[in-house]
Residue frames as a rotation matrix with the C-alpha (Angstrom) as fourth column:
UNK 1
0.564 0.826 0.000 0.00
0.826 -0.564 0.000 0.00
0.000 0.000 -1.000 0.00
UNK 2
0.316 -0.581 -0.750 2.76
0.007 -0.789 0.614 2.75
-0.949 -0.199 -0.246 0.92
UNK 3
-0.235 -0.860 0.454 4.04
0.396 0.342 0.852 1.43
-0.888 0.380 0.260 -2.41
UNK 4
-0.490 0.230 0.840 1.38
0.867 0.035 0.496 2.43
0.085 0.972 -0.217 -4.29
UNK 5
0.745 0.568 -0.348 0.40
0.581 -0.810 -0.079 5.56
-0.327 -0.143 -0.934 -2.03
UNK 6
-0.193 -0.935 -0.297 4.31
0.207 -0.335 0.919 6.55
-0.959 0.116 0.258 -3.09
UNK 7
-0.847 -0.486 0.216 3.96
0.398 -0.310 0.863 6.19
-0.352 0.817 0.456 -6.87
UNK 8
0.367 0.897 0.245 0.48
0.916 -0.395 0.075 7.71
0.164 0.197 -0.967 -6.88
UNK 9
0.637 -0.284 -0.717 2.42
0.042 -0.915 0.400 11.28
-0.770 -0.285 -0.571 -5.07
UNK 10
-0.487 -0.863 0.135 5.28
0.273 -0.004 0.962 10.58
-0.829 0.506 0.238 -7.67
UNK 11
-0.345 0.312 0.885 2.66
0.904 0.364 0.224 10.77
-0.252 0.877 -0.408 -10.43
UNK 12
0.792 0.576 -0.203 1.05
0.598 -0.665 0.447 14.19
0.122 -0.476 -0.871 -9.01
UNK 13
0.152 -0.476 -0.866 4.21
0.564 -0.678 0.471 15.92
-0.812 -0.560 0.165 -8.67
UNK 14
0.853 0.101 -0.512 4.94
-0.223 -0.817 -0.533 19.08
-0.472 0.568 -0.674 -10.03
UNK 15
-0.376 -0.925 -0.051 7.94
-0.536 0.172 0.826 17.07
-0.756 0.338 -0.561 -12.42
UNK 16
-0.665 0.382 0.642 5.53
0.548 0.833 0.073 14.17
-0.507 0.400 -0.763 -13.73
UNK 17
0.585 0.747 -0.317 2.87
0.356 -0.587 -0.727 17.39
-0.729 0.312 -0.609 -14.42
UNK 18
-0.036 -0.695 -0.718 5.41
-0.614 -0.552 0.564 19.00
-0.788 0.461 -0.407 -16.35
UNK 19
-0.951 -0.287 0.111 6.04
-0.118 0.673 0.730 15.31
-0.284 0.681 -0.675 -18.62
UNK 20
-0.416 0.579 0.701 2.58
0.623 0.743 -0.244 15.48
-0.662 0.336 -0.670 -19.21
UNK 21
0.716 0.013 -0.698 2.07
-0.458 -0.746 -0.484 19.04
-0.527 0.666 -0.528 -20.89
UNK 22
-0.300 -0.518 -0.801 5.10
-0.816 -0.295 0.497 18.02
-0.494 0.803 -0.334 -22.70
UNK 23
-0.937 0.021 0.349 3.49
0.194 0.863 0.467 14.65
-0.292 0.505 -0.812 -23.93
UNK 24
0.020 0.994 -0.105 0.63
0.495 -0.101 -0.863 16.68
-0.869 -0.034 -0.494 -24.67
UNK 25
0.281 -0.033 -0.959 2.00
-0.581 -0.802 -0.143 19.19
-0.764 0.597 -0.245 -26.74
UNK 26
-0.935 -0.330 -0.131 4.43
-0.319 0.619 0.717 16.52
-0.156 0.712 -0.684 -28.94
UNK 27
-0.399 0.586 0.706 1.22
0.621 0.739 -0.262 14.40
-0.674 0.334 -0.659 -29.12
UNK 28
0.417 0.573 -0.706 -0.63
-0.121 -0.735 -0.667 17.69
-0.901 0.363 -0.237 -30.38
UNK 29
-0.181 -0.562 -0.807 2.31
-0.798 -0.396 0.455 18.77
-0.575 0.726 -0.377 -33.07
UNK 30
-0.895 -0.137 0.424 2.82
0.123 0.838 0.532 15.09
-0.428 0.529 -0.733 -34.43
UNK 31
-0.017 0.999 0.035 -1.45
0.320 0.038 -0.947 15.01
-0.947 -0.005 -0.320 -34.81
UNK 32
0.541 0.493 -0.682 -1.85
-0.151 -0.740 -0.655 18.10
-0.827 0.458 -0.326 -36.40
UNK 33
-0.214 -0.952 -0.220 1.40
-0.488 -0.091 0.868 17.52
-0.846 0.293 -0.445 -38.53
UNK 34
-0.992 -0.040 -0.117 0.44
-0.105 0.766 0.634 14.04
0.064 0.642 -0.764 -40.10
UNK 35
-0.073 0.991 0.113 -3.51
0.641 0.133 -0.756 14.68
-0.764 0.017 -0.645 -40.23
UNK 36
0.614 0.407 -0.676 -3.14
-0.049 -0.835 -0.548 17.72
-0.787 0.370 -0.493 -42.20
UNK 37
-0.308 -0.948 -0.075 -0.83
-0.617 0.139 0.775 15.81
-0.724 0.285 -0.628 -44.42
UNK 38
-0.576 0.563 0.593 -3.70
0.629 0.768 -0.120 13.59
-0.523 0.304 -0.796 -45.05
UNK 39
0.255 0.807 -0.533 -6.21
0.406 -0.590 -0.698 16.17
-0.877 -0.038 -0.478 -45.39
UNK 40
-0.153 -0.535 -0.831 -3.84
-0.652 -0.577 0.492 18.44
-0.742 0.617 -0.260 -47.62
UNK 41
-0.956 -0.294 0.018 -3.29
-0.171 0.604 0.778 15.10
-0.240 0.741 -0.628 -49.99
UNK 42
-0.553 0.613 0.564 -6.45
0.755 0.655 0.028 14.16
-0.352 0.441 -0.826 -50.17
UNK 43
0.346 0.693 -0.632 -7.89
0.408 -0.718 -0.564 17.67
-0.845 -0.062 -0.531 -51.06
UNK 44
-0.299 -0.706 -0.642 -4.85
-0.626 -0.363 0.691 17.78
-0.721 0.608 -0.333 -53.60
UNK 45
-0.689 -0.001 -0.724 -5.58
-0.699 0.265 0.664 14.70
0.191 0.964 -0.184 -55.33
UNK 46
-0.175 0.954 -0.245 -8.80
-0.923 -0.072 0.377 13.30
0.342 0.292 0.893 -56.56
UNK 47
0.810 0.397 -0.432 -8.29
-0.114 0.829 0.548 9.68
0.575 -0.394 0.717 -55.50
UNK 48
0.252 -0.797 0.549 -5.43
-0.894 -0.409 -0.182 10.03
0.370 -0.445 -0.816 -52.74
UNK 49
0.592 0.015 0.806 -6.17
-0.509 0.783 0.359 6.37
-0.625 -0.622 0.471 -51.39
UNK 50
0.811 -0.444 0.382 -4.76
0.519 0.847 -0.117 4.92
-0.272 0.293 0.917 -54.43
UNK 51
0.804 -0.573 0.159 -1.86
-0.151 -0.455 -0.877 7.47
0.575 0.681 -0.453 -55.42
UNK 52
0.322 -0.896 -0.307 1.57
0.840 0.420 -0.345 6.53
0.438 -0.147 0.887 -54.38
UNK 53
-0.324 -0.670 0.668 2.69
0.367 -0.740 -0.564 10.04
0.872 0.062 0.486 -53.92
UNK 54
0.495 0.777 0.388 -0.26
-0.349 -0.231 0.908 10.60
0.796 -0.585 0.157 -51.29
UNK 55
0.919 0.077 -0.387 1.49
0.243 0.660 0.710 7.80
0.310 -0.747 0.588 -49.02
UNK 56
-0.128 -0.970 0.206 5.06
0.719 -0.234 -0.654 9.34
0.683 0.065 0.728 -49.71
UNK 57
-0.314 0.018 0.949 3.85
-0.338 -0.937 -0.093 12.76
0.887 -0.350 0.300 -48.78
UNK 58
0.894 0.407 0.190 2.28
-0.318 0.273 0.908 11.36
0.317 -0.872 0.373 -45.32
UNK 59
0.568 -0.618 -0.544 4.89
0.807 0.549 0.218 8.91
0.164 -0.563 0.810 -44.40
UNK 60
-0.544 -0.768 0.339 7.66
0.540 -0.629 -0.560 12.00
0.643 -0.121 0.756 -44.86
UNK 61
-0.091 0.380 0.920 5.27
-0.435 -0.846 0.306 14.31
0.896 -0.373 0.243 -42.79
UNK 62
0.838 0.540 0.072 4.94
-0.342 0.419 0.841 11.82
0.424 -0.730 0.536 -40.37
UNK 63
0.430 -0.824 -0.370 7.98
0.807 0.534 -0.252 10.97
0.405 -0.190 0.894 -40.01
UNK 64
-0.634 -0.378 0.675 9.39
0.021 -0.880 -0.474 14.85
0.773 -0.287 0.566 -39.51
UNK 65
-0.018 0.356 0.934 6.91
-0.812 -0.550 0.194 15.55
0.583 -0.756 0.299 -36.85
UNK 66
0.833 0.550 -0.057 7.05
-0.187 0.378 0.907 12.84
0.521 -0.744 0.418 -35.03
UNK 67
0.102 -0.903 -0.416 10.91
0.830 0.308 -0.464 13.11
0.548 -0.298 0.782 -34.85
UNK 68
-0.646 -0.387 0.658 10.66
-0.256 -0.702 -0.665 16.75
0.719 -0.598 0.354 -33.40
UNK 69
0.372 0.880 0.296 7.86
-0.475 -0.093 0.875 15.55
0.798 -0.466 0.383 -31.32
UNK 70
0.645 -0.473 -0.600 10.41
0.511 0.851 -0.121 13.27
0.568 -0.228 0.791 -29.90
UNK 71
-0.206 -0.969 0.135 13.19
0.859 -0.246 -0.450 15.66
0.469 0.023 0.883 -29.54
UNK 72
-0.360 -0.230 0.904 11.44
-0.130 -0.947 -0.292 18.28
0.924 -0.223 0.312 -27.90
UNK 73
0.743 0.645 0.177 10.05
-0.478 0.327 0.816 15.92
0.469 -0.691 0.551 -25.30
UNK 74
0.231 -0.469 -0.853 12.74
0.535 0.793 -0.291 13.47
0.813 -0.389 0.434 -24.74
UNK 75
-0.166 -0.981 -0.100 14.09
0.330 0.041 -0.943 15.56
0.929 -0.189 0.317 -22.21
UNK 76
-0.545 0.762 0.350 11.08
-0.644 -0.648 0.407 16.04
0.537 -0.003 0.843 -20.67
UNK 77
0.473 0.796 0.378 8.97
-0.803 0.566 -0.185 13.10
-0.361 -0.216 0.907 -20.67
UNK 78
-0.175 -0.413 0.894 11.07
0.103 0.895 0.434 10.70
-0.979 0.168 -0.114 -22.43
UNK 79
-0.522 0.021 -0.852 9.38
-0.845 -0.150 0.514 11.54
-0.117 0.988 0.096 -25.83
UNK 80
-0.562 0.065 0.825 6.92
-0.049 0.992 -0.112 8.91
-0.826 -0.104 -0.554 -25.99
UNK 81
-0.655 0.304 -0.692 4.30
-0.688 -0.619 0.379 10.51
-0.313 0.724 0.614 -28.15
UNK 82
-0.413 0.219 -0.884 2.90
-0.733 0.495 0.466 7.39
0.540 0.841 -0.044 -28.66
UNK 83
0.564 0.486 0.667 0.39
-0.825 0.318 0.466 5.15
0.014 -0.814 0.581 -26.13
UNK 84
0.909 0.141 -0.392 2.47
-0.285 0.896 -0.340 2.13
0.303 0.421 0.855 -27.14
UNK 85
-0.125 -0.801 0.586 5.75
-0.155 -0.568 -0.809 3.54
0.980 -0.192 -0.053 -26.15
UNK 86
-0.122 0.130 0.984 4.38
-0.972 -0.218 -0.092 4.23
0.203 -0.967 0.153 -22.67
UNK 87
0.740 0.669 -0.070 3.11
-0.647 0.736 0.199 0.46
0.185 -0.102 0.977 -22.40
UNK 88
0.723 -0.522 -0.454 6.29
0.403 0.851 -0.336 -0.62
0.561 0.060 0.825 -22.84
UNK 89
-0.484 -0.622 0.616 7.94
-0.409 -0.461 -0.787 1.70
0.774 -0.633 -0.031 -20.53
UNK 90
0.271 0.511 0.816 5.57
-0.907 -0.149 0.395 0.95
0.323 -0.847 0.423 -18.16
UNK 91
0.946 0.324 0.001 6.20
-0.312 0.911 0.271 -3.00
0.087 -0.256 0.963 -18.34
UNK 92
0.519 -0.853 -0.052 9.80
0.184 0.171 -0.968 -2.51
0.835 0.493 0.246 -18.15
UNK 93
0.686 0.350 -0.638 9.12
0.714 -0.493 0.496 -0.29
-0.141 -0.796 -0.588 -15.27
UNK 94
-0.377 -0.425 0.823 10.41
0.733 -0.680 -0.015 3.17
0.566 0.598 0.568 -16.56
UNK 95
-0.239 0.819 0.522 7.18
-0.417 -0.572 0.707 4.01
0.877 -0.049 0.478 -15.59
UNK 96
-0.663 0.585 0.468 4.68
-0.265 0.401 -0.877 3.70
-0.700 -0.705 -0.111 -12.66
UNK 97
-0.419 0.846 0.330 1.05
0.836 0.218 0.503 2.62
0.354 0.487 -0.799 -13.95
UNK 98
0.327 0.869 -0.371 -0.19
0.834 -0.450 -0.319 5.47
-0.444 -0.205 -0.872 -12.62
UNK 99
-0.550 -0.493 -0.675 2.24
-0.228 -0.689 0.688 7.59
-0.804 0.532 0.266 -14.98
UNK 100
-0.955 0.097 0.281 1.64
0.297 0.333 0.895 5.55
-0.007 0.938 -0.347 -17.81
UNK 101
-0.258 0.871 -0.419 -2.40
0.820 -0.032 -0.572 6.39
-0.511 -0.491 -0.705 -16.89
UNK 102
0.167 0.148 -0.975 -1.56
0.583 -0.812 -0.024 9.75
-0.795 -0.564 -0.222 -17.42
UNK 103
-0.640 -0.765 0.070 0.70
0.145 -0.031 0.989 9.66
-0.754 0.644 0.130 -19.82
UNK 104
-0.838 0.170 0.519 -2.37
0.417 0.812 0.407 8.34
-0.352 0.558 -0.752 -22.01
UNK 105
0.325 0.945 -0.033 -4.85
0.880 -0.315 -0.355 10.43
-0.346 0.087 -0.934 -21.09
UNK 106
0.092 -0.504 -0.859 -2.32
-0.380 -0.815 0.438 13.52
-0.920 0.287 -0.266 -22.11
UNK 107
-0.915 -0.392 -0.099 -1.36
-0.088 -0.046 0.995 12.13
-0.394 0.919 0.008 -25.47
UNK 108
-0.388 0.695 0.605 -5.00
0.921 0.276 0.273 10.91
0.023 0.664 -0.748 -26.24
UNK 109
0.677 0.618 -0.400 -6.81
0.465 -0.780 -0.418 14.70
-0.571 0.097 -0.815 -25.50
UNK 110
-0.158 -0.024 -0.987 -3.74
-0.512 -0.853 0.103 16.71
-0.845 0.521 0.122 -27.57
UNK 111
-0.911 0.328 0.250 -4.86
0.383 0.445 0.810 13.63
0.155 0.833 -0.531 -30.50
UNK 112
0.245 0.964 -0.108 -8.57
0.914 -0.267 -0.307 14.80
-0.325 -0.023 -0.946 -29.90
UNK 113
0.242 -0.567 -0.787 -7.12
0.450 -0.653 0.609 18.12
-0.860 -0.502 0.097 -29.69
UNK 114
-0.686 -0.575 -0.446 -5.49
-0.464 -0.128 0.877 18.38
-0.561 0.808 -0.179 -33.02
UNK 115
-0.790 0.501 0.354 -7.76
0.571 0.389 0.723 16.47
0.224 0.773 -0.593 -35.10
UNK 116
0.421 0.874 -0.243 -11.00
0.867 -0.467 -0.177 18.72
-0.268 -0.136 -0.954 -33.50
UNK 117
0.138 -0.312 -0.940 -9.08
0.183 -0.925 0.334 22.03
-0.973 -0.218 -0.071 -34.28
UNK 118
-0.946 -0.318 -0.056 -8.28
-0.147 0.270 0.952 20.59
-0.287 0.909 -0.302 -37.92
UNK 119
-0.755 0.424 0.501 -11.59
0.623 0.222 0.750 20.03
0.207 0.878 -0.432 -38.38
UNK 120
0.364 0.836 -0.411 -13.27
0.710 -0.534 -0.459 23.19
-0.603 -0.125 -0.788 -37.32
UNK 121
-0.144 -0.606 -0.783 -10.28
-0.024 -0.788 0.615 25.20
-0.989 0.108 0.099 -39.22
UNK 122
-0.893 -0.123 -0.434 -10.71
-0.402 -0.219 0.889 23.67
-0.205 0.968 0.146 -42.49
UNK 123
-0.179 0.948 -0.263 -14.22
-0.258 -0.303 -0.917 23.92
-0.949 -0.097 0.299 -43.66
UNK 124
0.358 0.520 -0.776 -15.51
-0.934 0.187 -0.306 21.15
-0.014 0.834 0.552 -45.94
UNK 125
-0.404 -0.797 -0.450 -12.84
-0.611 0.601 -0.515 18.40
0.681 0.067 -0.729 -45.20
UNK 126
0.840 0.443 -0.312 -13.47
-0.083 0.675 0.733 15.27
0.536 -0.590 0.604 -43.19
UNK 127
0.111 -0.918 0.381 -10.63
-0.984 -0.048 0.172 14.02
-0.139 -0.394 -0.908 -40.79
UNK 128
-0.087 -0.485 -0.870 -9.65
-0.821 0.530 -0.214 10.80
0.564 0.696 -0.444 -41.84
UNK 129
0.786 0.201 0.585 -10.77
-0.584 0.554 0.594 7.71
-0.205 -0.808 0.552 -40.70
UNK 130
-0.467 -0.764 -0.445 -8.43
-0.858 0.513 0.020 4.40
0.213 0.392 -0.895 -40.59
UNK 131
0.223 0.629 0.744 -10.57
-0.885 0.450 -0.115 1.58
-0.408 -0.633 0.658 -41.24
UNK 132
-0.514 -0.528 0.676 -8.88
-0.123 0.825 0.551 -1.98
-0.849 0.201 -0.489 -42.08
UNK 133
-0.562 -0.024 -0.827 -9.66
-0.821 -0.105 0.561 -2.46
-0.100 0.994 0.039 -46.02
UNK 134
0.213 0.568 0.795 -11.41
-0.913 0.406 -0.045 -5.21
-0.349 -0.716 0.605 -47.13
UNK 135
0.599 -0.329 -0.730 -9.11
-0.400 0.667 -0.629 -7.33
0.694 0.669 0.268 -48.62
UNK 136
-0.768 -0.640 -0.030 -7.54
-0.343 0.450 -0.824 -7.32
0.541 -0.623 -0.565 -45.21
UNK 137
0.179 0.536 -0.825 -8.30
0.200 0.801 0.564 -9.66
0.963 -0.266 0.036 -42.54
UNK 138
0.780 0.123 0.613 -8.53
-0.386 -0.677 0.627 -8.85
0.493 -0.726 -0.480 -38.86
UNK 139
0.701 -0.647 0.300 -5.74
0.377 0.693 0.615 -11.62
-0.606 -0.318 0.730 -37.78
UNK 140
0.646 -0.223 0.730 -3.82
0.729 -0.104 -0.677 -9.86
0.227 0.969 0.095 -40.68
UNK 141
0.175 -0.263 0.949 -3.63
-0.140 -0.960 -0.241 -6.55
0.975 -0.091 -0.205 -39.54
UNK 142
0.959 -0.147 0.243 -3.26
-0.199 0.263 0.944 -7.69
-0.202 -0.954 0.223 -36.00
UNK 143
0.554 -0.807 0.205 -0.01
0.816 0.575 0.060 -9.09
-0.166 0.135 0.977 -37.39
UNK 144
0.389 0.351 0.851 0.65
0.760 -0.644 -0.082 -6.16
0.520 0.679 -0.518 -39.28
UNK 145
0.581 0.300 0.756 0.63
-0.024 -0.923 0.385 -3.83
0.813 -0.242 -0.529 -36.46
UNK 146
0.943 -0.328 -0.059 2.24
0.231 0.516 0.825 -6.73
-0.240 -0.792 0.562 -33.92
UNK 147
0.142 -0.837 0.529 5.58
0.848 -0.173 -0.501 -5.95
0.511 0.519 0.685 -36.52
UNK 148
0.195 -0.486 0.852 5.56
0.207 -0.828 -0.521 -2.53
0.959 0.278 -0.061 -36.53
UNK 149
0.637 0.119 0.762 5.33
-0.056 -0.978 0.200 -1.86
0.769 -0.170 -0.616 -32.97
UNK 150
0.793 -0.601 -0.100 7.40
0.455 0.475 0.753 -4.02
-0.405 -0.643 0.650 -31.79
UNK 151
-0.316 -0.862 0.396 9.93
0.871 -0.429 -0.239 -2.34
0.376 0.269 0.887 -34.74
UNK 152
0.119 0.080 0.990 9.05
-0.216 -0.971 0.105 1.40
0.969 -0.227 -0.098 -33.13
UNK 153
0.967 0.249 -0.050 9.41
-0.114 0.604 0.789 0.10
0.227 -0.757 0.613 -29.67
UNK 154
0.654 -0.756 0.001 12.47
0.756 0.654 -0.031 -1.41
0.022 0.021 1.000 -30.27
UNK 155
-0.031 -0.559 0.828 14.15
0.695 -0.607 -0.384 1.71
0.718 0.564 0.407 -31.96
UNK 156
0.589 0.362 0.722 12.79
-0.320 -0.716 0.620 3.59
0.742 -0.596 -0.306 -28.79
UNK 157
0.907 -0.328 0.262 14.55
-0.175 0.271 0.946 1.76
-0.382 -0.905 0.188 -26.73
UNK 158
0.191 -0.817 0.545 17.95
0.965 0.259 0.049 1.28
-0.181 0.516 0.837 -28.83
UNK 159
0.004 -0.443 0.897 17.85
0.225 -0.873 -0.432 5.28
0.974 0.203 0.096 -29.51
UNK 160
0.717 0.051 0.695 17.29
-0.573 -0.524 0.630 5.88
0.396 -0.850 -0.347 -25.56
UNK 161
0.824 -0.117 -0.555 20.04
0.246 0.955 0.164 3.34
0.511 -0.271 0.816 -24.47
UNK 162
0.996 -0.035 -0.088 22.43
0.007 -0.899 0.438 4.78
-0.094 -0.436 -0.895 -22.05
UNK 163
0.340 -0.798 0.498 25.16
0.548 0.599 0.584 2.68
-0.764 0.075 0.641 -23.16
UNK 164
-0.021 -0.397 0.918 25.17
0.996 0.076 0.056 5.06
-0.092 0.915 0.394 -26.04
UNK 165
-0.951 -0.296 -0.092 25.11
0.310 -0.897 -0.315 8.57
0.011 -0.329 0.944 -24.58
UNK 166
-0.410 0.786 -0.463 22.75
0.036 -0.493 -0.869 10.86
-0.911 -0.373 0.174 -24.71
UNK 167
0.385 0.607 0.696 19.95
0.635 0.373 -0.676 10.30
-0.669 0.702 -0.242 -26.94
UNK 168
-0.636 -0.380 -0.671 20.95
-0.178 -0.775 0.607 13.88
-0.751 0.505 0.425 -28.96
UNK 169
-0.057 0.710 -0.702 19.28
-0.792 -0.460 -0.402 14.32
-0.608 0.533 0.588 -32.19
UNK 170
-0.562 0.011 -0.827 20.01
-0.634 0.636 0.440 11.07
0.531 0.772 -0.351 -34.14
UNK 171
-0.943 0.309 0.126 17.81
0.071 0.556 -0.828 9.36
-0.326 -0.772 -0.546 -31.46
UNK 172
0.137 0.985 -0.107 14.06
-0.095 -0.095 -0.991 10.99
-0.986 0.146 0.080 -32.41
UNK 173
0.009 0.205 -0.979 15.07
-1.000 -0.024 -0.014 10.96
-0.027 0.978 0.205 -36.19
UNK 174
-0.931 -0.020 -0.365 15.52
-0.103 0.972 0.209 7.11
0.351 0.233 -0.907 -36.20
UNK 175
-0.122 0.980 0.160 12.13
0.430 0.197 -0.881 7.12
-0.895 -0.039 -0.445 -34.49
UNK 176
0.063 0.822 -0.567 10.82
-0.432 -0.490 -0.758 9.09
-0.900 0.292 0.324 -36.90
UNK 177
-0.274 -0.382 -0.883 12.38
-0.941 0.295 0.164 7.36
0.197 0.876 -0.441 -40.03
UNK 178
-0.996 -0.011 0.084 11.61
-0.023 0.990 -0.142 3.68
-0.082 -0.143 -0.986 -38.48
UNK 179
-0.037 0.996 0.080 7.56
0.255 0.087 -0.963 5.10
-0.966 -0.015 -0.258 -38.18
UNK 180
0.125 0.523 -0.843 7.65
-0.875 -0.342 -0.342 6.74
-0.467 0.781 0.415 -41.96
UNK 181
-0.615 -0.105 -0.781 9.12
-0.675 0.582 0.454 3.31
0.407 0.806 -0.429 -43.40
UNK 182
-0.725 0.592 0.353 6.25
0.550 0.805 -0.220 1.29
-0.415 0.035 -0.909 -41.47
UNK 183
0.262 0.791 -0.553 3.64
-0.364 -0.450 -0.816 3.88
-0.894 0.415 0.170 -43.05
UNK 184
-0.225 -0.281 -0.933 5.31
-0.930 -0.224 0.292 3.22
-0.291 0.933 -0.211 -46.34
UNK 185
-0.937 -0.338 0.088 5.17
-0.346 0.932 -0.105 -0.69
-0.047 -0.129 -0.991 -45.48
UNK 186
-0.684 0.724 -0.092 1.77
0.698 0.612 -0.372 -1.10
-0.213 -0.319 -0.924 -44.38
UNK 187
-0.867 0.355 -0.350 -0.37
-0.119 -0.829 -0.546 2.32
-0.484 -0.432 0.761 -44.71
UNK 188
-0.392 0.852 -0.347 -2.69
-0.830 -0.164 0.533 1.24
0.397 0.497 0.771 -47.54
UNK 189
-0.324 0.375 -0.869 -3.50
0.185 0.926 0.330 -2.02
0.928 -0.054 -0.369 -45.35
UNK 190
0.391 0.818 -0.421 -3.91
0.680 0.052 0.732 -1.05
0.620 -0.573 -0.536 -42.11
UNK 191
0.840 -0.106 0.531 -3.00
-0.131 -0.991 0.009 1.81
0.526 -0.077 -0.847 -39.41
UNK 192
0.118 -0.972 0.205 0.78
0.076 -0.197 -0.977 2.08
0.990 0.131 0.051 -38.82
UNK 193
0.237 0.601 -0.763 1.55
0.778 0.353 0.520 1.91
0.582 -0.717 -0.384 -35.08
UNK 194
-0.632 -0.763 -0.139 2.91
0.751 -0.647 0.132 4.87
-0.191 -0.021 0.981 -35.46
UNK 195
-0.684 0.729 0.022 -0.19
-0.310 -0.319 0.896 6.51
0.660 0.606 0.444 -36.37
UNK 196
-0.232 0.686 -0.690 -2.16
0.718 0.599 0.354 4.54
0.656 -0.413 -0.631 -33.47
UNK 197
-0.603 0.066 -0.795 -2.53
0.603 -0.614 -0.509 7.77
-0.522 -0.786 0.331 -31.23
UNK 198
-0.892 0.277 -0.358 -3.77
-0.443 -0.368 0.818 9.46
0.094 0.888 0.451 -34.56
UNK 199
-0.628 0.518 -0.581 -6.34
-0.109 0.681 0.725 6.80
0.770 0.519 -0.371 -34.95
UNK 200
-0.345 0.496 -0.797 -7.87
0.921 0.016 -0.389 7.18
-0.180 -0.868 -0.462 -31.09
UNK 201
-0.586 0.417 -0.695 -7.87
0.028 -0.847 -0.531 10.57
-0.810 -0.331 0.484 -31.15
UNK 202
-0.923 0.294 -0.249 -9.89
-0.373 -0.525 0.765 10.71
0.094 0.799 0.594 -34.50
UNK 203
-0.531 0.764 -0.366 -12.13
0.387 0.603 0.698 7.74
0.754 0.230 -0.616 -33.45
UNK 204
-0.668 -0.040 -0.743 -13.03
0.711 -0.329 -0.621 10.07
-0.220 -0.944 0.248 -30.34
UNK 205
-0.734 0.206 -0.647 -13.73
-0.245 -0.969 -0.030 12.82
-0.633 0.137 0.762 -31.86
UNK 206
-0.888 0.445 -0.118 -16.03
-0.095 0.075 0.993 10.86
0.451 0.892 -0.024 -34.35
UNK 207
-0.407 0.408 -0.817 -17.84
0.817 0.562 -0.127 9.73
0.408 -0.719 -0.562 -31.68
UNK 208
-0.631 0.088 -0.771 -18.25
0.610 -0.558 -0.563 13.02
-0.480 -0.825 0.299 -30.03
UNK 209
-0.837 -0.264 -0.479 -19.04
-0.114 -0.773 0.624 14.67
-0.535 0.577 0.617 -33.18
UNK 210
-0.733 0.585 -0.348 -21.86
-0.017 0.495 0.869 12.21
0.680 0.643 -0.353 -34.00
UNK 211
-0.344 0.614 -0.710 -23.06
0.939 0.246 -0.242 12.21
0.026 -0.750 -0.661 -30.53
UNK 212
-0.482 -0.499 -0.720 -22.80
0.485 -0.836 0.255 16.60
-0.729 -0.227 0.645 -30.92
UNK 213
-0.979 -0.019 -0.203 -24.10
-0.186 -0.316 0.930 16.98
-0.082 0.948 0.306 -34.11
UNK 214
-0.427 0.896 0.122 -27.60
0.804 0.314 0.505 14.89
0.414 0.313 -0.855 -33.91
């Protein structure tokens, strides 16, 4: 009980409050970054789902913002940016569970956040959903996604390793390069786990927006 009345005060302090504005904001940027990448492409070109360039342009936007999202957090919060990230801090113990809690509910409101601001700003545009195609299969994409986030994961932990100094800038850019080449890999099949904070916060906001709207 002390143990858990300890990392409940640890979670509350005015250090852990701090890592969560900054895993708010990074979530935010990344969001707004690689939604409006989507938006932008599809508003550019007439069928964006099937054009190659569409997925280029995303994967490279996604990939840049989620490396500065990184890099202005890491020193912060760690730079997760990503609910998956935190999961696996947490089970490593990096984290408490009542960080990681937190952690989540910060990254998932600036993904609500960003995708509701994107779609009162631009006026006519949908935000993008990411439903699984139907040539895929749910055991598919389950795979699919089991890849990538174990490769983003991995690369999080291999750029944060202390055996290798201090994370410095080639740390977030391998995140961000390891999440644009699983968009490139997988994006027209299912949602990148890179992209999986993206994909809550939008399915939120549909939700709200449908529940708001009637």
């Amino acid at each position: 009980m002390a143990s858990l009345k300890s990392c409940f005060r640890h979670s509350v302090a005015s250090v852990a409050l701090r890592s969560y504005v900054a895993e708010f904001v990074s979530t935010f940027l990344f969001v707004f970054a690689a939604v409006g990448a989507t938006m932008a492409s599809g508003k550019m070109t007439a069928d964006a789902g099937r054009d190659s360039s569409s997925l280029i342009a995303v994967a490279i936007a996604s990939a840049f913002s989620l490396s500065v999202a990184v890099f202005i957090s890491a020193n912060v919060s760690g730079g997760h940016v990503n609910p998956a990230v935190t999961f696996g801090m947490a089970v490593a113990g990096h984290v408490s569970i009542p960080m990681a809690i937190f952690y989540w509910i910060a990254q998932m409101l600036g993904s609500v956040v960003a995708c509701l601001l994107l779609k009162i700003t631009t006026v006519g545009q949908q935000v993008p959903l990411h439903p699984i195609p139907p040539e895929m299969t749910g055991f598919g994409a389950s795979i699919l996604e089991g890849v990538m986030t174990f490769s983003l994961v991995y690369t999080v932990y291999a750029s944060a390793d202390p055996r290798r100094g201090a994370m410095g800038a080639i740390g977030p850019l391998a995140i961000g390069l390891i999440a644009g080449a699983n968009i490139l890999a997988s994006g027209p099949f299912t949602v990148p786990d890179s992209l999986r904070g993206i994909a809550d916060g939008v399915g939120v906001l549909f939700c709200l927006w449908s529940l708001f709207s009637k």
